[in-house]
N, CA, C and O atoms as a DFTB+ gen file, in Angstrom:
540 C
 N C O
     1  1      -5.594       5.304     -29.419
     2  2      -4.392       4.771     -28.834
     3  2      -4.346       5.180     -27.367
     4  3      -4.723       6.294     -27.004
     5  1      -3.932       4.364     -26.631
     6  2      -3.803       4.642     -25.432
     7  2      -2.387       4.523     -24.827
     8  3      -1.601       3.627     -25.132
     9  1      -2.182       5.324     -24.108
    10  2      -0.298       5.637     -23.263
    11  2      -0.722       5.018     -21.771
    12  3      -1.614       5.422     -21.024
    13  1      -0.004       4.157     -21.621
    14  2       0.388       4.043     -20.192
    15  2       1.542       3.654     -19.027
    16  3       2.341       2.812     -19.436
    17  1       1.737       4.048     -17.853
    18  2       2.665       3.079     -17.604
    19  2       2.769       1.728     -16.670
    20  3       2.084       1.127     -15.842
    21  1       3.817       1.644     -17.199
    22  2       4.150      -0.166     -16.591
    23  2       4.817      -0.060     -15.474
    24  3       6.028       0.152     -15.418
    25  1       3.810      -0.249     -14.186
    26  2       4.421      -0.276     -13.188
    27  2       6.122      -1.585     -12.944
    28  3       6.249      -2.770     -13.252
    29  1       7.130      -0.568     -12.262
    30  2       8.521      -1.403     -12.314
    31  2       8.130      -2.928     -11.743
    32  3       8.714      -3.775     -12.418
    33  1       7.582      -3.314     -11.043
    34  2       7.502      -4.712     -10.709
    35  2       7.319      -5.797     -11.982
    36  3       7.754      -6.945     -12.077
    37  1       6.648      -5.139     -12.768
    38  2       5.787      -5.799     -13.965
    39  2       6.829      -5.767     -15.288
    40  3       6.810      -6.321     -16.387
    41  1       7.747      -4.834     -14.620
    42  2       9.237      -5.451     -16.348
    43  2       9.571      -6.390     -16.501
    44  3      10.115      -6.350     -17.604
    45  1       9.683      -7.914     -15.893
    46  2      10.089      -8.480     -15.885
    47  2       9.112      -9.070     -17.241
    48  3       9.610      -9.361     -18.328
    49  1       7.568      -9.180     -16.911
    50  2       6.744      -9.663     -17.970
    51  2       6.823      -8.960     -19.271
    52  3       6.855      -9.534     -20.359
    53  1       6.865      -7.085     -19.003
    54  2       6.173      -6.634     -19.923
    55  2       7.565      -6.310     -21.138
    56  3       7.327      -6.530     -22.325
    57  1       8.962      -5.792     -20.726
    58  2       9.884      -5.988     -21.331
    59  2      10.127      -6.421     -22.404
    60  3      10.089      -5.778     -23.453
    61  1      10.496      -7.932     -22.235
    62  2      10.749      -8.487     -23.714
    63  2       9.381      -8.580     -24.374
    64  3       9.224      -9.652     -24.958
    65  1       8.236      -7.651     -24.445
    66  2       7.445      -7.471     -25.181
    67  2       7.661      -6.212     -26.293
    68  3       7.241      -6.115     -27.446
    69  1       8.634      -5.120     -25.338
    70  2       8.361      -4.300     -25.727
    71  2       9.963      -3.509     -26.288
    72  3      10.221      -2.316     -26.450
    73  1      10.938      -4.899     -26.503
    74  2      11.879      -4.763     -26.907
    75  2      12.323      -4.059     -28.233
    76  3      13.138      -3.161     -28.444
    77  1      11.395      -4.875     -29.155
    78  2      11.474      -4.616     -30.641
    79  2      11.301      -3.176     -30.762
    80  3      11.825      -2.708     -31.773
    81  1      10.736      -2.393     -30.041
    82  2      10.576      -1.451     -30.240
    83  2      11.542      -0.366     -29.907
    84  3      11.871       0.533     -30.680
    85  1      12.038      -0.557     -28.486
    86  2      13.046       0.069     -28.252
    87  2      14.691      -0.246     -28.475
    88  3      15.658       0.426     -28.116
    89  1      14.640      -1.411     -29.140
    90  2      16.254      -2.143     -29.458
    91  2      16.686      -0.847     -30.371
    92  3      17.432       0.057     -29.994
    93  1      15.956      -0.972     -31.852
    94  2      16.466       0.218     -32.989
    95  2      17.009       1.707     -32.768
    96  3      18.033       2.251     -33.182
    97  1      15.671       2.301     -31.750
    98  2      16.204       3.716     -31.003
    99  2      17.995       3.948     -30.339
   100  3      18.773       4.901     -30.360
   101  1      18.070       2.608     -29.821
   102  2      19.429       2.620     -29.272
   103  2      20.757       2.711     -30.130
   104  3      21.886       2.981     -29.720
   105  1      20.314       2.393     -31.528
   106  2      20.991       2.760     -32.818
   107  2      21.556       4.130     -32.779
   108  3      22.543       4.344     -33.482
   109  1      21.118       4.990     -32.127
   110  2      21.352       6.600     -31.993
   111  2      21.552       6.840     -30.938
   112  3      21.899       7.986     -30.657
   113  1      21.383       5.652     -29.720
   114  2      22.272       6.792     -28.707
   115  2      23.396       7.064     -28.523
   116  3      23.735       7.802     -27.598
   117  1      24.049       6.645     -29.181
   118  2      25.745       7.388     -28.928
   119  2      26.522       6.447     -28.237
   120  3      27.619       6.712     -27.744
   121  1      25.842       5.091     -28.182
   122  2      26.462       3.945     -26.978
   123  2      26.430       4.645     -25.458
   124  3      27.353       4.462     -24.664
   125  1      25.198       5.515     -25.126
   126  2      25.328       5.596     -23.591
   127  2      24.498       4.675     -22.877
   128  3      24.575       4.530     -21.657
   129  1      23.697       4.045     -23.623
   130  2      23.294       2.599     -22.917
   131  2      23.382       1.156     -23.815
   132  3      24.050       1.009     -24.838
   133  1      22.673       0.306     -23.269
   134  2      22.396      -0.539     -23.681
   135  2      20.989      -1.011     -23.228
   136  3      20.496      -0.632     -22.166
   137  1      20.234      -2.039     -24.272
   138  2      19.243      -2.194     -23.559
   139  2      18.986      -3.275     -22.605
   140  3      17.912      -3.729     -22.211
   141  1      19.970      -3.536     -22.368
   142  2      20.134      -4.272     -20.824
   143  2      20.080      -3.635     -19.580
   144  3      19.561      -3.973     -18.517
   145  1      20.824      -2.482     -19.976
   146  2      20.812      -1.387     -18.849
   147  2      19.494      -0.654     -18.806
   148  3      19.039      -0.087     -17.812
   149  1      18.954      -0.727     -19.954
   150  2      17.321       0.565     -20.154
   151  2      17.095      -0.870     -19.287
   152  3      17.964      -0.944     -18.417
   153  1      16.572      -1.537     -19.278
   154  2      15.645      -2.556     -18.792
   155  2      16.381      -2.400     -17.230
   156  3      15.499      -2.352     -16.372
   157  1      17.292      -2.341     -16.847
   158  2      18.124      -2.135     -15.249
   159  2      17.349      -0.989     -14.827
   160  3      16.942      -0.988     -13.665
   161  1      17.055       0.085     -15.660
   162  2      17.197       0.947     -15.367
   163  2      15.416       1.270     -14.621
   164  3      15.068       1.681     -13.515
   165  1      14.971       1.029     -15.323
   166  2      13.176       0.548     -15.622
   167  2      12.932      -0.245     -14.583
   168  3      11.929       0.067     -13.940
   169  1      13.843      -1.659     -14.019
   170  2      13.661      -2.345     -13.239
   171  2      13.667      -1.907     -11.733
   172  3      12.888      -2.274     -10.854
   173  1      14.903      -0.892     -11.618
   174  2      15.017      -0.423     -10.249
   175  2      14.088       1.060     -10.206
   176  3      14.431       1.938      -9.414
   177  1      13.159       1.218     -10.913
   178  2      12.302       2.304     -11.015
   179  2      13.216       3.714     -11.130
   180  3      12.809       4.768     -10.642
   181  1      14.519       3.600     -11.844
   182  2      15.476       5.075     -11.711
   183  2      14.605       5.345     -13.384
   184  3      14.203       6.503     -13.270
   185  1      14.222       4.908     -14.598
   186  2      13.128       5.088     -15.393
   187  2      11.416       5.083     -15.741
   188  3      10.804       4.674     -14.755
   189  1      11.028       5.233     -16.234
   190  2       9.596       4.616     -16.261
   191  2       9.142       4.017     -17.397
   192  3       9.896       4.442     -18.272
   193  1       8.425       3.348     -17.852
   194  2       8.484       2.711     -18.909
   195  2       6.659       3.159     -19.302
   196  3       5.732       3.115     -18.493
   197  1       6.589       3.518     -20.588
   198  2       5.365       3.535     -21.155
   199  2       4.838       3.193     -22.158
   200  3       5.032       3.876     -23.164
   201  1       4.344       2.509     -22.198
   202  2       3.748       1.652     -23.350
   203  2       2.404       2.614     -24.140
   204  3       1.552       3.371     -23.674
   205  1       2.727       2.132     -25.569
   206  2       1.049       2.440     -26.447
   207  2       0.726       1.508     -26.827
   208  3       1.487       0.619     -27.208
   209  1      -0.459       1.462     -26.827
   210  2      -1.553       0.562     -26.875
   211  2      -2.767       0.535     -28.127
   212  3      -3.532       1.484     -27.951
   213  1      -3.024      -0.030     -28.951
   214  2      -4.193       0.498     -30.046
   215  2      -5.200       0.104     -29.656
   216  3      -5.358      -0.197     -28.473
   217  1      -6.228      -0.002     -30.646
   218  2      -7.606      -0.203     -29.884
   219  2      -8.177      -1.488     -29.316
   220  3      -9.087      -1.759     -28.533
   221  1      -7.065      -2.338     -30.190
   222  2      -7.915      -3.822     -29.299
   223  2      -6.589      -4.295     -28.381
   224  3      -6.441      -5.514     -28.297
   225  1      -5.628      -3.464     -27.698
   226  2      -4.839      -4.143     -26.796
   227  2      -3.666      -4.259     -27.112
   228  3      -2.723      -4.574     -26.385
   229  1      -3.666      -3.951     -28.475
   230  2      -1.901      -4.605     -29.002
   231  2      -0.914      -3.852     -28.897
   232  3      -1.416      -2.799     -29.290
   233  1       0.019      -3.642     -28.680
   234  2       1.136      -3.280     -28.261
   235  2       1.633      -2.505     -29.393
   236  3       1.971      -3.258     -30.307
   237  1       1.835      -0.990     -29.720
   238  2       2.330      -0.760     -30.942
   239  2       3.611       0.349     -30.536
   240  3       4.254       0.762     -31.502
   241  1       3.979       0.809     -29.275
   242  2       5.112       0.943     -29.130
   243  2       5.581       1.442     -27.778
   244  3       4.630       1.574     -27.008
   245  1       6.635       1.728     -27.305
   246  2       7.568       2.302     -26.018
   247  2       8.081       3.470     -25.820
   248  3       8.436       4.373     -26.578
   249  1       8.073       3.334     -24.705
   250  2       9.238       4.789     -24.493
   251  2       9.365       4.175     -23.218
   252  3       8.731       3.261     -22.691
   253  1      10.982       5.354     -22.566
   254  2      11.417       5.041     -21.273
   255  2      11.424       6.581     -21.208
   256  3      11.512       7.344     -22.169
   257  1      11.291       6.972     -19.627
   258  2      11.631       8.101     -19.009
   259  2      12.354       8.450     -17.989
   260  3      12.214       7.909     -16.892
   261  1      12.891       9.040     -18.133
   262  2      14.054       9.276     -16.841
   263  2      13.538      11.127     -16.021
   264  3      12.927      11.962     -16.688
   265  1      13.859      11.309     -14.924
   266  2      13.312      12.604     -14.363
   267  2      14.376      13.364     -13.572
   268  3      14.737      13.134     -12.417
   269  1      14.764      14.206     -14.311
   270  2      16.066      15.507     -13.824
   271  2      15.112      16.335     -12.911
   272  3      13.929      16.612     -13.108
   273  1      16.012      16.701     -11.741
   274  2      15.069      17.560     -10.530
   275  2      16.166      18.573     -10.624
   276  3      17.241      18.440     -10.038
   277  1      15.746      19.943     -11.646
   278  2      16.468      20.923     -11.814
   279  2      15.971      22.223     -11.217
   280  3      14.761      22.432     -11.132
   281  1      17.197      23.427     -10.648
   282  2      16.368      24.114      -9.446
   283  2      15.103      25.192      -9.949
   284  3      14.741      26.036      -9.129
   285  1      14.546      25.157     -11.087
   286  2      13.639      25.455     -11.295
   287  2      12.177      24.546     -11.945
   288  3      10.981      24.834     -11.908
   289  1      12.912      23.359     -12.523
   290  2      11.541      22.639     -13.093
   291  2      12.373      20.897     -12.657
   292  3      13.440      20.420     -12.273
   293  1      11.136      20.548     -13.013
   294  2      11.220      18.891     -12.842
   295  2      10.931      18.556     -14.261
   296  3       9.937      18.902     -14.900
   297  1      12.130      17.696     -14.748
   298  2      11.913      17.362     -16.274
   299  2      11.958      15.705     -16.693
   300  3      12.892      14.912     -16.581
   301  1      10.562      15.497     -17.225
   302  2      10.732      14.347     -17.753
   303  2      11.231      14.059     -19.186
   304  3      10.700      14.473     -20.216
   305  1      12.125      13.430     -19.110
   306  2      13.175      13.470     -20.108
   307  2      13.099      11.764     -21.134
   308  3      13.301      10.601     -20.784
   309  1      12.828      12.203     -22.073
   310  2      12.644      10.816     -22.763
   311  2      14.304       9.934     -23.302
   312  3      15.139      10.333     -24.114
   313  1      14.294       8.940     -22.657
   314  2      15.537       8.231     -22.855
   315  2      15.593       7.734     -23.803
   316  3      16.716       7.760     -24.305
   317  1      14.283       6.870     -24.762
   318  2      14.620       6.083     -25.470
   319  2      12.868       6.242     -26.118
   320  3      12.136       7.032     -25.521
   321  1      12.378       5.566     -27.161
   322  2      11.389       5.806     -27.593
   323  2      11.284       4.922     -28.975
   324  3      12.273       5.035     -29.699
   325  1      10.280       4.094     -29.435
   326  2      10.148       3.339     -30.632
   327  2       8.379       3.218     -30.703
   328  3       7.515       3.210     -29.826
   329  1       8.341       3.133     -32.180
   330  2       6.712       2.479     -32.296
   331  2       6.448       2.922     -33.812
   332  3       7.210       3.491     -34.592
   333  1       4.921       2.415     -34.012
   334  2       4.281       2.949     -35.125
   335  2       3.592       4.169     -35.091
   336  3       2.536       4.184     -34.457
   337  1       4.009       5.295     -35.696
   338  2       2.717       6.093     -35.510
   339  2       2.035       6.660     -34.127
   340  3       0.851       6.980     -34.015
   341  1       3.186       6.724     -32.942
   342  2       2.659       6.633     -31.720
   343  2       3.194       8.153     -31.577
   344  3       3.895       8.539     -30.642
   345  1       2.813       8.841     -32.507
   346  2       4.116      10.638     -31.769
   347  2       2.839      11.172     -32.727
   348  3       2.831      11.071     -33.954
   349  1       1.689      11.802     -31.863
   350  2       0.530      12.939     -32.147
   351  2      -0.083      13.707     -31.194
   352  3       0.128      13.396     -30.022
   353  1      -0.671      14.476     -31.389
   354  2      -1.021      15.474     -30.838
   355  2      -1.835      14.894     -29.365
   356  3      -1.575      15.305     -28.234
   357  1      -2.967      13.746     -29.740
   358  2      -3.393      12.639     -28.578
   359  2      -2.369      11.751     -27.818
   360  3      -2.406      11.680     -26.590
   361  1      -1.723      11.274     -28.343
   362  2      -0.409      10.557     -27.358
   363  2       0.157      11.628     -26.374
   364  3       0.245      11.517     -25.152
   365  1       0.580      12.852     -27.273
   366  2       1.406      13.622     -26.344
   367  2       0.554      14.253     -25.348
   368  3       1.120      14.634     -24.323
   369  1      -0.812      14.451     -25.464
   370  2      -1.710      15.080     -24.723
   371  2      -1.551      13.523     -23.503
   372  3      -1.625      13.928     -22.343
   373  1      -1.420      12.449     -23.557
   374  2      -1.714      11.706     -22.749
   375  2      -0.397      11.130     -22.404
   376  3      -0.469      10.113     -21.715
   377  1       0.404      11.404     -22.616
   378  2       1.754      12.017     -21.891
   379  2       2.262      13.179     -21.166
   380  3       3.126      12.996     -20.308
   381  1       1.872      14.229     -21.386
   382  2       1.593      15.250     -20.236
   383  2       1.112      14.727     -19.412
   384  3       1.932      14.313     -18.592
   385  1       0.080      14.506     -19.180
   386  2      -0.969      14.252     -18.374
   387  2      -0.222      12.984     -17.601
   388  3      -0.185      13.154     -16.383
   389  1       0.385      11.737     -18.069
   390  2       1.420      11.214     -16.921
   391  2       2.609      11.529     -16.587
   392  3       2.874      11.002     -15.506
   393  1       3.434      12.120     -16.982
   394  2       3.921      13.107     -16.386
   395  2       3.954      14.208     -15.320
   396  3       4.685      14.558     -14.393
   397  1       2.701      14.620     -15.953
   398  2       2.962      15.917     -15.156
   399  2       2.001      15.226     -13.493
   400  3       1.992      15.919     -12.476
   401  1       1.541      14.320     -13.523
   402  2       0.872      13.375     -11.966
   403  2       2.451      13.304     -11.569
   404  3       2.699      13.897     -10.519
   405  1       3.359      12.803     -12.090
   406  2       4.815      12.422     -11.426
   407  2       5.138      13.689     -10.733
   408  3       5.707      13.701      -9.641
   409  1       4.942      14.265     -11.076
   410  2       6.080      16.000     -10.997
   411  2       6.507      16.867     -11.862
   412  3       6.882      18.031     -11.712
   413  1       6.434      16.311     -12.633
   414  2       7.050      17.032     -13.925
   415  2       6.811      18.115     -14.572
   416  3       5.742      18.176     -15.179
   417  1       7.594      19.082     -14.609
   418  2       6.898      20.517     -15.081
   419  2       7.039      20.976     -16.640
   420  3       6.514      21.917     -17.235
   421  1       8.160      19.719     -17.190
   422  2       8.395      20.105     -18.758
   423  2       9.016      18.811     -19.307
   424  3       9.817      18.196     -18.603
   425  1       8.656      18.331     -20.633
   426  2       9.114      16.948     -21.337
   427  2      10.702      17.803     -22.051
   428  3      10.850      18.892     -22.604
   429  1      11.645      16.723     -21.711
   430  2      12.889      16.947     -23.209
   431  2      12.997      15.469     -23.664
   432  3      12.787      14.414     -23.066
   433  1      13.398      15.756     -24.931
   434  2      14.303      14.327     -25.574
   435  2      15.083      15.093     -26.413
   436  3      14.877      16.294     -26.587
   437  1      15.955      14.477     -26.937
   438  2      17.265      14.436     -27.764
   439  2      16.828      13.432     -28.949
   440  3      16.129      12.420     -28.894
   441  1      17.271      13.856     -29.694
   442  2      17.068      13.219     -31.383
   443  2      17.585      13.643     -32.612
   444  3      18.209      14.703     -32.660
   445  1      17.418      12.982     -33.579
   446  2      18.124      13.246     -34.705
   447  2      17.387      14.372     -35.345
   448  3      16.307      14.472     -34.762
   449  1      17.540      15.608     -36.655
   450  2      16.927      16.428     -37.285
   451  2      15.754      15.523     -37.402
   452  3      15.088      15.784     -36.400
   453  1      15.210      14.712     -37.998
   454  2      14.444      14.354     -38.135
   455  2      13.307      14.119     -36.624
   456  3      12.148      14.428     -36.898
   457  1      13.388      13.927     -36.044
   458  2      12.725      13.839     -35.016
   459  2      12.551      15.143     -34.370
   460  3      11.485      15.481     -33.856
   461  1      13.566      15.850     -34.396
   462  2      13.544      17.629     -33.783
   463  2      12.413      17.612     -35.174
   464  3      11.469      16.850     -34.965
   465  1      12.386      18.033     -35.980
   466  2      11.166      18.022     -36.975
   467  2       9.816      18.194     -36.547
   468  3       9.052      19.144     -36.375
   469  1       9.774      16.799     -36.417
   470  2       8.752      16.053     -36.209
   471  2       8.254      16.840     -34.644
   472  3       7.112      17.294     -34.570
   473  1       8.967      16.918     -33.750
   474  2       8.378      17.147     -32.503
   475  2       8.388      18.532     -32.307
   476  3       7.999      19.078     -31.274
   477  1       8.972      19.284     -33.607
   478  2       8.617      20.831     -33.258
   479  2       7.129      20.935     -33.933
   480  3       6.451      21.908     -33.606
   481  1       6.681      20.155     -34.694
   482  2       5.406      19.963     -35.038
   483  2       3.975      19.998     -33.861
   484  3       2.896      20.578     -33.972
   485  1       4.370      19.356     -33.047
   486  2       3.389      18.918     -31.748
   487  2       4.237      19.960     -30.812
   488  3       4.733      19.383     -29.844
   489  1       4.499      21.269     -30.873
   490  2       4.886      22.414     -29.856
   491  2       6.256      22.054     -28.773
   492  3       6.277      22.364     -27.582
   493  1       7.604      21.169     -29.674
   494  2       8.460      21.295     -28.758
   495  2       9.596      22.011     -29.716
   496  3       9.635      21.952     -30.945
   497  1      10.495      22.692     -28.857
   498  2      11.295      23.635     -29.442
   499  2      12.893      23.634     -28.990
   500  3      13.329      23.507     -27.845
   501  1      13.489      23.777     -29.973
   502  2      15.010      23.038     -29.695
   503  2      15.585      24.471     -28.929
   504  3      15.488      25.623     -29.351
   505  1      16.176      24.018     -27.735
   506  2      16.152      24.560     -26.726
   507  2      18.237      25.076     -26.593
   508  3      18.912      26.048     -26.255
   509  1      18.390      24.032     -26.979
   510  2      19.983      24.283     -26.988
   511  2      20.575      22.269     -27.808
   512  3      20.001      21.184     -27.906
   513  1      22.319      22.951     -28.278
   514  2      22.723      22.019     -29.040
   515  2      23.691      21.172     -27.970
   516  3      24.442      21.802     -27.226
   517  1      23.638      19.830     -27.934
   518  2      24.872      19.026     -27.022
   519  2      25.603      18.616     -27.661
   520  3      25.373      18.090     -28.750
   521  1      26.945      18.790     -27.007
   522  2      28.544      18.544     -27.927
   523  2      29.327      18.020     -26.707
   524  3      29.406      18.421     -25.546
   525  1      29.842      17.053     -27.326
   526  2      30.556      15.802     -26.620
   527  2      32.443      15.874     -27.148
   528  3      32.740      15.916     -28.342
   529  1      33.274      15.875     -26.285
   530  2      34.262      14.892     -26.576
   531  2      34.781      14.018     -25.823
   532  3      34.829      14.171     -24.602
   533  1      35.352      12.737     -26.573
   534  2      35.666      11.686     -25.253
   535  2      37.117      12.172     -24.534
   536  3      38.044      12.772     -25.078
   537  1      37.039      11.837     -23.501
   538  2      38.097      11.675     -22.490
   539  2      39.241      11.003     -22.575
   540  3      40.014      10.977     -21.617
């Protein structure tokens, strides 16, 4: 499998390719976007968009990234994320690795138990809990 990203000029094509994948994720964000806005967001390069790829080309899933410049690290922060089978030890190795060319000195995402799970598996570690009330 291969990770890469989609340079912002190129959302316009690569997007509604890579919808299906990221529509469902948005099921859990809490309504802080939409994916009209992930795609705004991707478009004016304030995200990055990365695609996986299998072996003959096909498209098997997404992520978006967003990048907090905090006064000790630069964090690429996963906004949104969908696919098959695209969260292993090789993906994430080839996610560092674009990342950390950006700046980036450490990955976060937010997710359900199940996904904290899953990603304390591949060496990430729940760092602190977020608690919301509305206004």
């Amino acid at each position: 499998m291969k990770i890469e990203v989609v340079p912002a000029h190129l959302t316009a094509q690569v997007f509604p390719l890579v919808e299906g994948f990221l529509a469902p994720a948005l099921e859990y964000s809490n309504g802080e976007y939409t994916l009209d806005q992930v795609r705004l967001f991707v478009n004016q390069n304030s995200w990055a968009l990365i695609v996986a790829t299998d072996e003959t080309g096909r498209l098997v899933g997404a992520m978006t990234i967003s990048f907090m410049n905090m006064p000790n690290t630069r964090v690429a922060y996963v906004t949104c994320t969908g696919g098959k089978m695209i969260c292993n030890e090789d993906t994430l190795a080839q996610l560092k690795r674009i990342v950390r060319a950006m700046g980036a000195t450490k990955i976060q995402a937010a997710g359900r138990d199940s996904v904290v799970r899953l990603l304390s598996q591949l060496g990430f570690k729940k760092i602190y809990t977020v608690i919301e009330t509305t206004l």
